[in-house]
C-alpha positions in Angstrom: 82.9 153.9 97.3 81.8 151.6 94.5 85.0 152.8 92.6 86.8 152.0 95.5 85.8 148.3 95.8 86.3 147.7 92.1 89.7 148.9 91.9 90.4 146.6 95.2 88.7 143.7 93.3 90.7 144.5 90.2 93.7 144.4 92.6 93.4 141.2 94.0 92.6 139.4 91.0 95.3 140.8 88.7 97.8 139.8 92.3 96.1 136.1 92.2 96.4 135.7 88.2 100.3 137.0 88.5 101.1 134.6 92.2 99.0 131.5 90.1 101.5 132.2 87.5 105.1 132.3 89.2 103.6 129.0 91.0 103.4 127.6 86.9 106.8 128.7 86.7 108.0 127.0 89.6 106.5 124.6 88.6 107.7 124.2 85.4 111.3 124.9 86.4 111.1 128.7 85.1 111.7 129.9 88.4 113.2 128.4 91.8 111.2 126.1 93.7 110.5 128.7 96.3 108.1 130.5 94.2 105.7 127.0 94.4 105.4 126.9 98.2 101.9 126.3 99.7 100.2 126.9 102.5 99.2 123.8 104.4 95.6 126.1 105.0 94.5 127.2 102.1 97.0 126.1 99.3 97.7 129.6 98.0 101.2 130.1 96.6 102.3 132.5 99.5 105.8 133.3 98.3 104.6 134.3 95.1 101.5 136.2 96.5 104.5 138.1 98.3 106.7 138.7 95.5 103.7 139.6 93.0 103.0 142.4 96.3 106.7 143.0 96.2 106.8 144.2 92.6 103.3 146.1 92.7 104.3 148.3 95.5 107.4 149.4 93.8 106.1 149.4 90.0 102.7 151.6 92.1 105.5 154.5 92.1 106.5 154.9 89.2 103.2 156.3 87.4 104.0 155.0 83.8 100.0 154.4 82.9 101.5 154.8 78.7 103.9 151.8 79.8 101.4 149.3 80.8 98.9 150.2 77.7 102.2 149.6 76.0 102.9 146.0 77.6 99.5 145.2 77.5 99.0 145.7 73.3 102.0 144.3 72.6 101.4 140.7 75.3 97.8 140.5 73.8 99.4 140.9 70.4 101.4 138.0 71.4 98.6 136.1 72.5 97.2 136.7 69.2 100.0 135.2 67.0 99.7 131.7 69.0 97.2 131.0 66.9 99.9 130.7 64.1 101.0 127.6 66.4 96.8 126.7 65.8 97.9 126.4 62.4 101.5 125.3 62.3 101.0 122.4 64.7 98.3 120.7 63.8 98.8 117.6 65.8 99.4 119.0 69.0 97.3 118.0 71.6 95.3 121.6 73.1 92.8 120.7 76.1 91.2 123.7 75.2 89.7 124.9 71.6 87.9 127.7 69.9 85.5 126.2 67.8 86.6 128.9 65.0 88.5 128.2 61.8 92.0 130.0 61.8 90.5 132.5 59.4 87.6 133.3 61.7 89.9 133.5 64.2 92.1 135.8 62.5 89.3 137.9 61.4 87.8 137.8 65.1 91.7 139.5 66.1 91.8 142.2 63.3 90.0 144.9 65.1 91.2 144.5 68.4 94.8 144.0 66.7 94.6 147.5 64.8 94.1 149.2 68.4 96.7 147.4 69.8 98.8 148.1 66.9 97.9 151.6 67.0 99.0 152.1 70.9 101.9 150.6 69.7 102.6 153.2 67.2 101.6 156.3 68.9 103.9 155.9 72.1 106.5 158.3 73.1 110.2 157.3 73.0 110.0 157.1 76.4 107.4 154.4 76.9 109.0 152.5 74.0 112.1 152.7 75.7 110.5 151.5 79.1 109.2 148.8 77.5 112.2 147.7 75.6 114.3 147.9 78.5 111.1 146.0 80.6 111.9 143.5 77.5 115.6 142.9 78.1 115.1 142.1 81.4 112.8 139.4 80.9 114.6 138.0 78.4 117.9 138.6 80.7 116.7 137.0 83.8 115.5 134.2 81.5 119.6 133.9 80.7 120.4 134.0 84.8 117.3 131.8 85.7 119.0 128.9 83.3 122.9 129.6 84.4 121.2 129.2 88.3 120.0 125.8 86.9 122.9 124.8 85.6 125.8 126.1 88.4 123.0 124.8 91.0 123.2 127.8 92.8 118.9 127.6 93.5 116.7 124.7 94.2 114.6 124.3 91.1 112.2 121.5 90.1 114.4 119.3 89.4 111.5 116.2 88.4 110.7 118.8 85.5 114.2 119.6 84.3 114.8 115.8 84.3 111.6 114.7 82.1 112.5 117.5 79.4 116.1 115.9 79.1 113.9 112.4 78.4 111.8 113.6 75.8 114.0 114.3 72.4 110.9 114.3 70.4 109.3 117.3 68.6 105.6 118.2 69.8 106.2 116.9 73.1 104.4 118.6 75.7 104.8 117.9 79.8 101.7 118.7 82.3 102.8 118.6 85.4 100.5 118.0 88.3 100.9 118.0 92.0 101.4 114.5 92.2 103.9 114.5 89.8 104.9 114.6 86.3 102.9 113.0 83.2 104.1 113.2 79.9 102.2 114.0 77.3 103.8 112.3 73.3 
């Protein structure tokens, strides 16, 4: 029974960390403004609660446990290499630090990096195809999400899209808030 709860617990916070995020994209002008609807209640993304249900459901089928190991090494591999942007970027405003140098950091990284790494290596053409193909598709609807923008053919976030045409500088970074849009030089 205990199991039981924990995977449900598991559940709903991996859906709420996945709905919070398409909202950020929505947000952001990533994804169409649909994805950022509220409820008047409660102010929980609904739409994307439903889509992130949507896409667990189906992905709940397919049984690919070696795939998601797979996804998972390589994203927290890439979460691991922003710290290069820690030390290319030196002026860029971060609300949040690790009070490491970049070499503690990188040595706090090595372990968990060699497992990853080694996940990495031992999958089966399969998986690696999977998650190749999981890949493209990111990186394809990436390509369609910007040629909606552009033809119009979705409502996007259109205060976000407008600010990033403003700012032509290099390390420019826009928070946007729910009141609005503040830019960050």
């Amino acid at each position: 029974g205990g199991a039981t709860i924990s995977s449900i617990g598991m559940f709903k916070a991996q859906m709420s960390s996945g709905s919070f995020q398409l909202l950020g994209m929505a947000e952001l002008s990533l994804l169409p403004a649909v994805f950022a609807r509220r409820t008047s209640y409660t102010g929980t993304p609904w739409v994307a609660i439903a889509a992130s249900t949507v896409v667990m459901i189906a992905v709940s089928f397919l049984g690919f446990d070696h795939v998601a190991n797979f996804l998972y090494s390589l994203g927290t591999l890439l979460e691991f290499a922003s710290f290069w942007l820690r030390a290319k970027h030196l002026m860029l405003k971060r609300p949040y630090r690790v009070p490491l140098s970049l070499h503690a950091l990188m040595a706090m990284c090595a372990v968990p990096s060699g497992f990853l790494a080694y996940v990495c290596v031992v999958a089966r053409w399969r998986v690696s195809g999977v998650a190749a193909g999981l890949s493209a598709l990111g990186v394809g609807w990436h390509g369609v999400m910007r040629v909606c923008r552009a033809r119009k053919l979705l409502k996007f976030n259109m205060r976000v899209c407008r600010a990033r045409k403003l700012l032509k500088f290099n390390n420019a970074v826009v928070a946007v808030h729910r009141e609005g849009v503040e830019e960050n030089i």
